[in-house]
C-alpha positions, 0 to 999 in steps of 0.5 A: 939157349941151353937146356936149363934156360929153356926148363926155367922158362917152362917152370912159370910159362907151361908147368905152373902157368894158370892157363895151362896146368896151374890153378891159384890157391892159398898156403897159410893164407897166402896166395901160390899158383901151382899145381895140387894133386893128391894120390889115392888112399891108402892103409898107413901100416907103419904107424906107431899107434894102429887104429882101425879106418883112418887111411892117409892121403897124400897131397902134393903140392908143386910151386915156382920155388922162387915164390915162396920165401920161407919154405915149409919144413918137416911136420909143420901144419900148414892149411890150404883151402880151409883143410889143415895138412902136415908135411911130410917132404919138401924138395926142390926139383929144378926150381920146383917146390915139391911139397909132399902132404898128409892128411888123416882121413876117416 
């Protein structure tokens, strides 16, 4: 077995399995295991319009790429747990779904 059959068996039987690391939740209504953190707060500064106390928070969401027939593109709004994000980033990392999230917060 090489190194990228034994990553590929990790994928759904370690990283993104429910009794380990994983939880299930829903995109658009439907439903994923994977994996959703978020990171802290932070001041946008680069923002076209400025406005005083909105911070953005990013989320990422990690899924079994395979899962997923139409992955989301760039700045489509998408909701997950009756929140609505856009997304910033979609890339595919050895058959991970890395899906990059913002959210405005106040």
């Amino acid at each position: 077995m090489t190194f990228k059959d034994q990553l590929d068996r990790d994928v759904n039987n370690v990283f993104l399995n429910p009794t380990e690391f994983a939880d299930n939740f829903s995109i658009d209504g439907v439903v994923y295991t994977g994996i959703i953190y978020q990171d802290e707060f932070t001041h946008e500064k680069a923002m076209a319009k400025q406005i005083e106390g909105i911070f953005i928070q990013n989320t990422h969401i990690l899924i079994d790429s395979k899962a997923v027939k139409t992955p989301p593109v760039d700045g489509q709004r998408i909701k997950i747990k009756n929140k609505f994000y856009y997304v910033d980033d979609v890339q595919n990392e050895q058959g991970v779904l890395h899906i990059t999230l913002r959210a405005n917060q106040s």
